[in-house]
SELO-796671 format. One record per residue (C-alpha): x, y, z; residue number from 0; residue in three letters. Coordinates in steps of 0.2 Angstrom, whole numbers, m for minus. Example, Ala and Ser with C-alpha at 12.3 -4.5 7.8 and 13.67 -1.06 7.14 Angstrom:
2
PT    c1    c2    c3  nr rest
PT    62   m22    39   0  ALA
PT    68    m5    36   1  SER
This chain:
494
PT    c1    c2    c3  nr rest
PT   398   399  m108   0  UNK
PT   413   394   m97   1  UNK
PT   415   404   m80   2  UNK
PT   435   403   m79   3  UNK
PT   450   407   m90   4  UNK
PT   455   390   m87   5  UNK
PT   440   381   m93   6  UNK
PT   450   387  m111   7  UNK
PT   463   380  m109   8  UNK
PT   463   365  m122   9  UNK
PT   454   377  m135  10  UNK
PT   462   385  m149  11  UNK
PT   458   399  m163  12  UNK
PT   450   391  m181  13  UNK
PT   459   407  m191  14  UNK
PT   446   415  m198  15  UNK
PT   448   433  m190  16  UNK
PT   430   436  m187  17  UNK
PT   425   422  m179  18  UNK
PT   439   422  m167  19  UNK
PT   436   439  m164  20  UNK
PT   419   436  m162  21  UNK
PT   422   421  m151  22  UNK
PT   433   431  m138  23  UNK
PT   422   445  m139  24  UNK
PT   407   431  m132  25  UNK
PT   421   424  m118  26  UNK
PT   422   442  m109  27  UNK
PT   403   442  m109  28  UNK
PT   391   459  m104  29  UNK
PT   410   469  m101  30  UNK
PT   406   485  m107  31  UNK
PT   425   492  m107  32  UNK
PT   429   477  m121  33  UNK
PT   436   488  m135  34  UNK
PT   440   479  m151  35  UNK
PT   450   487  m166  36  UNK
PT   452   482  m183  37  UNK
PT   467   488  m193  38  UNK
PT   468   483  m211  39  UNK
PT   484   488  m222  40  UNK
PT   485   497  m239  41  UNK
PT   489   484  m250  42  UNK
PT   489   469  m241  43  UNK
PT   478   455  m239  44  UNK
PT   479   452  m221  45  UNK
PT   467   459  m208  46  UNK
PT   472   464  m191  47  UNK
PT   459   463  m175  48  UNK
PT   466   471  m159  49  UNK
PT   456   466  m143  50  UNK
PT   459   475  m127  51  UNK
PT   451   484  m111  52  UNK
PT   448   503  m110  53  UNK
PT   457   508   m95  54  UNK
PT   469   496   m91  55  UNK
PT   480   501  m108  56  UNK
PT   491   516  m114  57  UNK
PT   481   523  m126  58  UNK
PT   495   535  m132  59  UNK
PT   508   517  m132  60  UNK
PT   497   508  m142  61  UNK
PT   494   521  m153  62  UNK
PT   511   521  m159  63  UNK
PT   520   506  m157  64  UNK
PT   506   495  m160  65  UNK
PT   493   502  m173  66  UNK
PT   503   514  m183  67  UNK
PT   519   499  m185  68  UNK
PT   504   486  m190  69  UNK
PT   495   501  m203  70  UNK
PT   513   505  m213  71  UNK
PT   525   491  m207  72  UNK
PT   517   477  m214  73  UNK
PT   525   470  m228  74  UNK
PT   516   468  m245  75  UNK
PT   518   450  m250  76  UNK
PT   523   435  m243  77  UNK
PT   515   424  m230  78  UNK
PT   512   435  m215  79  UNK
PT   510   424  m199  80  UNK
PT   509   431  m182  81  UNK
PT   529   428  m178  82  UNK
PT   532   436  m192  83  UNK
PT   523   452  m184  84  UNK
PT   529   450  m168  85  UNK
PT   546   449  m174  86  UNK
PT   549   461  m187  87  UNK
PT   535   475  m188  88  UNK
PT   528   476  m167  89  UNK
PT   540   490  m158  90  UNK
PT   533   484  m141  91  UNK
PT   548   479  m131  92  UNK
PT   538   464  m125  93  UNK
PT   530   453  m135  94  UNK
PT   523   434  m135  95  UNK
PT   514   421  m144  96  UNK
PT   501   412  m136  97  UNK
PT   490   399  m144  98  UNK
PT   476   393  m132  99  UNK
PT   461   404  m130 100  UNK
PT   466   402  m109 101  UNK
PT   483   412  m113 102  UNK
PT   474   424  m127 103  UNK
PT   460   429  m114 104  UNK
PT   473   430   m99 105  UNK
PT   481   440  m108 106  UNK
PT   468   453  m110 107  UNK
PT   461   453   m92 108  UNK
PT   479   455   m86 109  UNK
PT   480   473   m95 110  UNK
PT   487   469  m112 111  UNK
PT   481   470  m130 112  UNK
PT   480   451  m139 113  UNK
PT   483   456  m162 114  UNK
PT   474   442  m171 115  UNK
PT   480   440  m187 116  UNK
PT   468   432  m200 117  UNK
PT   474   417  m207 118  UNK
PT   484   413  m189 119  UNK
PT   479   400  m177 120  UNK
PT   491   409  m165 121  UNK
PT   489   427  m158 122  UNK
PT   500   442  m151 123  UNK
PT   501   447  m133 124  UNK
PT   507   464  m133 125  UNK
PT   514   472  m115 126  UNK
PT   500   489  m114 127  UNK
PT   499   489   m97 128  UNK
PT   495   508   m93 129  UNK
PT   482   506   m79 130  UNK
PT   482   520   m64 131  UNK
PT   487   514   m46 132  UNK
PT   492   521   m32 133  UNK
PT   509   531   m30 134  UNK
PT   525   525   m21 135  UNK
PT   522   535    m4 136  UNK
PT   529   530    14 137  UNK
PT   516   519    23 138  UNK
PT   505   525    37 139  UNK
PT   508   512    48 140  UNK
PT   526   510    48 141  UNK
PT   534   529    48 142  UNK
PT   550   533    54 143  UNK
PT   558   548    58 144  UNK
PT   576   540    49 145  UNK
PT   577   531    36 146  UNK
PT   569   526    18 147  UNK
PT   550   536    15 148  UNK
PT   546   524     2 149  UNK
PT   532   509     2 150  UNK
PT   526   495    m6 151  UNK
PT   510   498   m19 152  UNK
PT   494   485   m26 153  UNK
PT   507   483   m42 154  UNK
PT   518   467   m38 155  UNK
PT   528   472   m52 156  UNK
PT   534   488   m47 157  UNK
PT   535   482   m27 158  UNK
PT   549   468   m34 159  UNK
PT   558   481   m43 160  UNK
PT   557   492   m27 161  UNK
PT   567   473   m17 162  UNK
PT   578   473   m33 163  UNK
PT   583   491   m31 164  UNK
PT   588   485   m12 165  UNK
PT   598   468   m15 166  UNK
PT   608   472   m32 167  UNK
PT   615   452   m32 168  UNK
PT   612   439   m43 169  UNK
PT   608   428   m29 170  UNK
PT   587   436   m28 171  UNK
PT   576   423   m36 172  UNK
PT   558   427   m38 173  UNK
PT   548   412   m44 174  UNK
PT   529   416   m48 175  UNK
PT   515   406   m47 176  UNK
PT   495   409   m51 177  UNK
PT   483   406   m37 178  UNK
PT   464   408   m37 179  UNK
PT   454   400   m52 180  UNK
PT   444   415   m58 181  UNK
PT   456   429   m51 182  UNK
PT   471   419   m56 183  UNK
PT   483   429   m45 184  UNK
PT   500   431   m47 185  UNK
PT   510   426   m33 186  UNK
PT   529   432   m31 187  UNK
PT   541   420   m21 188  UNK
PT   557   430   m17 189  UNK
PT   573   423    m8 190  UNK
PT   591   422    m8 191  UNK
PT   596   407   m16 192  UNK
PT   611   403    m5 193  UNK
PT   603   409    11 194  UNK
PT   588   401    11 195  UNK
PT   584   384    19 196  UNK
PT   578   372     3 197  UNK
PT   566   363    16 198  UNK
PT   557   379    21 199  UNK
PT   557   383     0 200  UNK
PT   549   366    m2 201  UNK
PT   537   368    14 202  UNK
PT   530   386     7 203  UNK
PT   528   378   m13 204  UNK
PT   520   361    m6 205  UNK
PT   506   375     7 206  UNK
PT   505   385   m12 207  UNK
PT   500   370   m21 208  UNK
PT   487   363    m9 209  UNK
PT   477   381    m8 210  UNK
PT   459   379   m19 211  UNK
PT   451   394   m20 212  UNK
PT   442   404   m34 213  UNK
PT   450   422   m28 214  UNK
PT   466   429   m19 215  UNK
PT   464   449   m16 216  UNK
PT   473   451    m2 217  UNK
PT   489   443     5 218  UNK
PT   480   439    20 219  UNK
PT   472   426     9 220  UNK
PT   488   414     8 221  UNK
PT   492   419    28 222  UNK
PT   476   408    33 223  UNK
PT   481   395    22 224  UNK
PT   499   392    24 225  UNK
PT   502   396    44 226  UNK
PT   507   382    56 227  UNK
PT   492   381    66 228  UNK
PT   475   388    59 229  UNK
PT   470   394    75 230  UNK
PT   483   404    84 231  UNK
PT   482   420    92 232  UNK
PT   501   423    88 233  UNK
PT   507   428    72 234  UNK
PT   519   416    63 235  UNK
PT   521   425    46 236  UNK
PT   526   443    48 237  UNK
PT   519   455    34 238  UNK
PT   527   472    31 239  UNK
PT   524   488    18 240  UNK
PT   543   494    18 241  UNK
PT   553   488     4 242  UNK
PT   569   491    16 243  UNK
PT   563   478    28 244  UNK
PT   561   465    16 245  UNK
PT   579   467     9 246  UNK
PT   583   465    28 247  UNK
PT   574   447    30 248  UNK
PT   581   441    12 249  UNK
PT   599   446    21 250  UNK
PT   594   435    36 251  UNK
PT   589   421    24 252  UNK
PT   570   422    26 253  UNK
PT   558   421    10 254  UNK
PT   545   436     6 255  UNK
PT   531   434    m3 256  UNK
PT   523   446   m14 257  UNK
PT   504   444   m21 258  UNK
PT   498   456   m34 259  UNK
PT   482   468   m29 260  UNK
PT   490   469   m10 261  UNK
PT   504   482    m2 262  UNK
PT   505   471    13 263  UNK
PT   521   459     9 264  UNK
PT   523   441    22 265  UNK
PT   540   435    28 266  UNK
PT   542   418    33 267  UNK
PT   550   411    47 268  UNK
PT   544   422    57 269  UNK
PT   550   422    77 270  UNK
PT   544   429    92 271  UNK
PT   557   443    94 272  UNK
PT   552   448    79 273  UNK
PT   536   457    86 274  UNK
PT   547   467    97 275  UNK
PT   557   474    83 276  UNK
PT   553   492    73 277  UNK
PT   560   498    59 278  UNK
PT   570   512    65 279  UNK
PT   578   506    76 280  UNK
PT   592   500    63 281  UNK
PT   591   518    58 282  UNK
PT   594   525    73 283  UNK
PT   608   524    91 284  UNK
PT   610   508    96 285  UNK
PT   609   510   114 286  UNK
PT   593   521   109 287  UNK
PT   584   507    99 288  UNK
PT   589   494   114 289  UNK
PT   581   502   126 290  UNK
PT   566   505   115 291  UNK
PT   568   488   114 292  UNK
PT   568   483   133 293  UNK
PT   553   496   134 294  UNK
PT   544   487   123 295  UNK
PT   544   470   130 296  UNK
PT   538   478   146 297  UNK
PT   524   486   141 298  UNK
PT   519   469   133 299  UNK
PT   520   463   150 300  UNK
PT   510   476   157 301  UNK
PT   497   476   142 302  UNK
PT   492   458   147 303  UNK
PT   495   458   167 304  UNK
PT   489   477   175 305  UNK
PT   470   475   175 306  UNK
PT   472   457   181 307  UNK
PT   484   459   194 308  UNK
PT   474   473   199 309  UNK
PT   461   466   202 310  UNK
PT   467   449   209 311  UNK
PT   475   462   223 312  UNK
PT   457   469   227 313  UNK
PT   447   456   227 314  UNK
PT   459   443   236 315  UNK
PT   477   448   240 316  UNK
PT   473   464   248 317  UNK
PT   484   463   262 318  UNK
PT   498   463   247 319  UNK
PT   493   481   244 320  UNK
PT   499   496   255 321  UNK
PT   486   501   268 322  UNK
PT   484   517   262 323  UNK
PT   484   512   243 324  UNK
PT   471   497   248 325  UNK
PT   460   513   258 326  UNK
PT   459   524   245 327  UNK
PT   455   509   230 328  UNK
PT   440   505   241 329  UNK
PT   434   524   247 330  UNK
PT   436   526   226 331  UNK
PT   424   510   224 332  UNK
PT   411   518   234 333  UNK
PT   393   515   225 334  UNK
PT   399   510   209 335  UNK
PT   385   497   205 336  UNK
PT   394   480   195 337  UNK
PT   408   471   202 338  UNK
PT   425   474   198 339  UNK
PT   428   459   184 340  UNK
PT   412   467   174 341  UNK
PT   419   486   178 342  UNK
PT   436   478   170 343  UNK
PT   428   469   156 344  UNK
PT   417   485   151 345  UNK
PT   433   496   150 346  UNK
PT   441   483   139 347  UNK
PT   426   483   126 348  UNK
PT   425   502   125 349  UNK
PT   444   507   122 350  UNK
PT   443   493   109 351  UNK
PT   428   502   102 352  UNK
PT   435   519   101 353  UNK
PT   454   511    95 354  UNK
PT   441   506    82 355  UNK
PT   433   519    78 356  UNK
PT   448   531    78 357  UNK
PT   456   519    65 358  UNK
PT   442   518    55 359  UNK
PT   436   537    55 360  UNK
PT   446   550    45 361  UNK
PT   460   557    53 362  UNK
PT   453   573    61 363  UNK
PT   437   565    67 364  UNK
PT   447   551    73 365  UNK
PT   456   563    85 366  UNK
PT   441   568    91 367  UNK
PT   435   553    95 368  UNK
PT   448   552   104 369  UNK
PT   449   568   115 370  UNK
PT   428   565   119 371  UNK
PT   429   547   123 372  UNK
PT   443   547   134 373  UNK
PT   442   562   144 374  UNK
PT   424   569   144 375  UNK
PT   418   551   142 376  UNK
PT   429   544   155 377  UNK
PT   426   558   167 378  UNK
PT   409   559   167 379  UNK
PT   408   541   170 380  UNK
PT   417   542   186 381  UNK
PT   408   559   193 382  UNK
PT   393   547   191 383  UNK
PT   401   531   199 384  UNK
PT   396   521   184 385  UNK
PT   415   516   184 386  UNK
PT   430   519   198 387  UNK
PT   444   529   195 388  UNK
PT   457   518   199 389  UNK
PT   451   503   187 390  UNK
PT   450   518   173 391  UNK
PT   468   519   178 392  UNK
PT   473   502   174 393  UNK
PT   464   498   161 394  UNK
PT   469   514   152 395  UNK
PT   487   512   156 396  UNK
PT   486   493   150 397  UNK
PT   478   500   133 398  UNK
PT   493   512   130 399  UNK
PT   506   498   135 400  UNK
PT   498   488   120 401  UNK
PT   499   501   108 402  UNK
PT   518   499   108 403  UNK
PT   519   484   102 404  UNK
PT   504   484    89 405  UNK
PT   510   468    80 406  UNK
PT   505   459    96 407  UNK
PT   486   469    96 408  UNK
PT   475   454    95 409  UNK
PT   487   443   104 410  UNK
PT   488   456   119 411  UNK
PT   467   456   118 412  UNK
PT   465   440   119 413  UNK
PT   476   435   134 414  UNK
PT   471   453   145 415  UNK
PT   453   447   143 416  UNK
PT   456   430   149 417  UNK
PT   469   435   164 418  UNK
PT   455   447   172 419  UNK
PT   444   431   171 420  UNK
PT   455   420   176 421  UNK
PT   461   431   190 422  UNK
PT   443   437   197 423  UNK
PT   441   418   201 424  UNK
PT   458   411   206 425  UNK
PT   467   427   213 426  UNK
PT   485   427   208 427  UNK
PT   486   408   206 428  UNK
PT   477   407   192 429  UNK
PT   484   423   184 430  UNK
PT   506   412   186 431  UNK
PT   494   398   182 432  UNK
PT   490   407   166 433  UNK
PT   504   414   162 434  UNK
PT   514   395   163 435  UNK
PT   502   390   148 436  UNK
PT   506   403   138 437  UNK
PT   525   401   140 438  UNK
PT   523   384   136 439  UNK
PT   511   387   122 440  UNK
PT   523   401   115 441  UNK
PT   540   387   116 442  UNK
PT   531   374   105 443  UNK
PT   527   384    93 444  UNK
PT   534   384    74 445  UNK
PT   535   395    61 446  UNK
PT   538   384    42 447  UNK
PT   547   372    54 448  UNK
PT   557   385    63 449  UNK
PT   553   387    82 450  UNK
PT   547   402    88 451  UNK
PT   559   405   100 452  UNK
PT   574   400    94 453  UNK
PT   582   417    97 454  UNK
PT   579   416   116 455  UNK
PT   582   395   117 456  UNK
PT   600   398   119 457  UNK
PT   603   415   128 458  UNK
PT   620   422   126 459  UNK
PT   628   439   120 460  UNK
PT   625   433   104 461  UNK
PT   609   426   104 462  UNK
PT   603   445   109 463  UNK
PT   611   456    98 464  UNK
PT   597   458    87 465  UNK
PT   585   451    99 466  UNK
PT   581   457   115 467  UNK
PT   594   472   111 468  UNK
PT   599   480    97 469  UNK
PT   620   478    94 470  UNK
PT   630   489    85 471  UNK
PT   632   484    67 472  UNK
PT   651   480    68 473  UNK
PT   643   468    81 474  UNK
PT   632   462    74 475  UNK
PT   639   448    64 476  UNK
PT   629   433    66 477  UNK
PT   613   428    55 478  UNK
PT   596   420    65 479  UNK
PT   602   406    73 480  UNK
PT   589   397    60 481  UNK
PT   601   400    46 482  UNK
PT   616   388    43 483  UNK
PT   624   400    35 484  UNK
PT   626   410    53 485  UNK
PT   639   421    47 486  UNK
PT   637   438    40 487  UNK
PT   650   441    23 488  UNK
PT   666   451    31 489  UNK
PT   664   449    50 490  UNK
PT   676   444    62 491  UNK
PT   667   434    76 492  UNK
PT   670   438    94 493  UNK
């Protein structure tokens, strides 16, 4: 037998009921849960085979506005075809008819009941869907204090209608489109038809159409195949659980995309600004949010440079250190057995491993973890001069910077690990060296065309009202400078 729904596609039902029933029954091989019911009216010649799923129907639905309608709404002459049924006897509010067996079986596997009617080559798809899924609750990794509680779930259907409840306009398309040849995926394409940039729309379709794959159960799927640059440590598509902030981007112009079986939501373009930004700070003081804001930026900055600089100061600019800072750094360094670099390194790999851990443990053994690993742990290991105190300091102070800005986690990884390299062998050259790369790297690169930067290319008051600070709404008037159509409806620009 054929492995994929889309090896049906040119194949059709002959209209004897029992062999098509038979026949579809052999597609959905060894599935245990395949329920098939007959229903055959008083009076009538016809014969009706019902083919569904266990579990992934409304029993109590298709109870009564499937079975009882096709057992005494049948009429008792005449020609009875499948439009017939669907149109006059069905009381499901949404109903098709699909005549390939790649539709008929897609149909089943999506949830839904397929009616064969004897005699038909066509068949019914009746809308049953009553599968369980997880409930509309605020997600864990994007809490706020102010604001909207609720988040995005594994049913795309009900995450569009949350984005609907947000943007009540005419003007929000979603376009669909199946990706994976045996999961056959839905893929939800959302925009603002007047805002959004037709090139970046024809970009993201054209990356759509070119993806080959037999499965798509995560929205992270599509990110790998549809980013810029395949291998880049920053993130050019921004994901999200929170319905709110996706009503924001589509006001900005930007596209979301919404996969079925994944919570996670991407956003394209996406900037570098962008990484700074949380979400309450629109739901909080503006002067409160931009000097969140500010903070953030420096503890990315001090995330990536403390542990190097501090050790490019002990191990070759140590007459930029105070004298009684540089005395006490080396009395503290006293009959710890590795070198500093391989001391820095170590640290690294263990606060990774108990993040890790902490995330991945449940939530009162993660704080635990945390309490034994960084104070008993860490202690212990200084009272036995495996590590210096001083080094714990900085790598410990480094790791908490980067916790503030967790979209930047594995970009702030990366480039800490290679500035503590770098700088045990080049000092602070090689550290302004390092960071002159990644500026340049950073400028060059693009999001669906749109450059990374291009909210802090052209600094101005404007320019950083939603970037590096956060303006006051009546202020804040202007769209991403990305968008042509720059001006928000009703402001006055000043």
């Amino acid at each position: 037998m054929a492995g994929s729904v889309v090896d049906y596609k040119d194949k059709k039902l002959t209209g004897d009921i029992k062999k098509d029933t038979a026949f579809l029954t052999a597609a959905l091989k060894d599935n245990d849960v395949l329920r098939v019911r007959s229903v055959n009216p008083q009076n009538t010649n016809t014969e009706f085979s019902l083919v569904f799923l266990d579990g992934m129907v409304d029993s109590l639905f298709l109870s009564e506005n499937v079975i009882k309608p096709l057992t005494f709404g049948v009429p008792k002459s005449g020609y009875i075809s499948a439009r017939l049924i669907s149109e006059k006897v069905l009381f499901a509010n949404e109903v098709s008819i699909k005549t390939t067996i790649d539709e008929m079986l897609f149909t089943v596997l999506s949830g839904d009941t397929l009616v064969l009617v004897s005699g038909s080559t066509s068949a019914i798809a009746v809308n049953t869907k009553g599968f369980p899924y997880r409930q509309i609750e605020e997600p864990a990794d994007e809490r706020v204090t102010q604001g909207p509680r609720e988040g995005f779930c594994e049913v795309a259907i009900l995450n569009l209608a949350l984005i609907r409840r947000k943007l009540f306009t005419p003007d929000l398309c979603i376009k669909s489109v199946n990706l994976g040849s045996r999961t056959d995926t839905a893929v939800y394409i959302c925009y603002l038809d007047s805002l959004t940039d037709k090139k970046t729309l024809s970009m993201l379709k054209e990356r759509l159409g070119k993806i080959d794959i037999d499965g798509v159960l995560d929205s992270n799927y599509l990110t790998e195949h549809i980013r810029d640059r395949k291998y880049n440590i920053f993130k050019t598509i921004g994901t999200t659980e929170r319905p709110d902030v996706i009503a924001a981007r589509l006001l900005e112009g930007r596209i979301a995309i919404v996969v079925d079986g994944s919570p996670m939501v991407l956003t394209l373009p996406y900037l570098f600004s962008e990484n700074f930004q949380s979400d309450e700070d629109y739901y909080s003081s503006f002067i409160v949010a931009s000097v969140r804001r500010l903070l953030r930026y420096v503890c990315f900055v001090a995330a990536i440079s403390v542990p190097a600089v501090f050790i490019a100061l002990t191990t070759f600019h140590i007459e930029l250190m105070p004298t009684h800072f540089a005395i006490s750094v080396a009395r503290l360094r006293m009959g710890v057995p590795v070198s500093s670099v391989v001391e820095c390194l170590l640290l690294v790999v263990v606060f990774e491993v108990l993040k890790e851990a902490g995330v991945r443990m449940s939530q009162s053994l993660g704080h635990a973890l945390s309490i034994v690993g960084g104070l008993v742990v860490g202690e212990a290991a200084v009272e036995a001069k495996i590590i210096s105190a001083p080094m714990l300091i900085a790598v410990a102070f480094s790791g908490i910077c980067g916790l503030m800005v967790p979209r930047l986690k594995t970009s702030v990884l990366y480039i800490r690990v290679s500035s503590v390299i770098i700088c045990s062998l080049t000092g602070l050259y090689g550290f302004m060296a390092l960071g002159t790369v990644i500026l340049i790297y950073v400028l060059n690169l693009k999001s669906f065309g749109v450059d990374y930067t291009v909210s802090l290319q052209k600094i101005s008051f404007q320019t950083l009202k939603d970037s590096i600070i956060r303006a006051s709404w009546p202020k804040m008037i202007n769209r991403p400078l990305f968008n042509k159509n720059l001006k928000r409806s009703g402001g006055k620009r000043n």
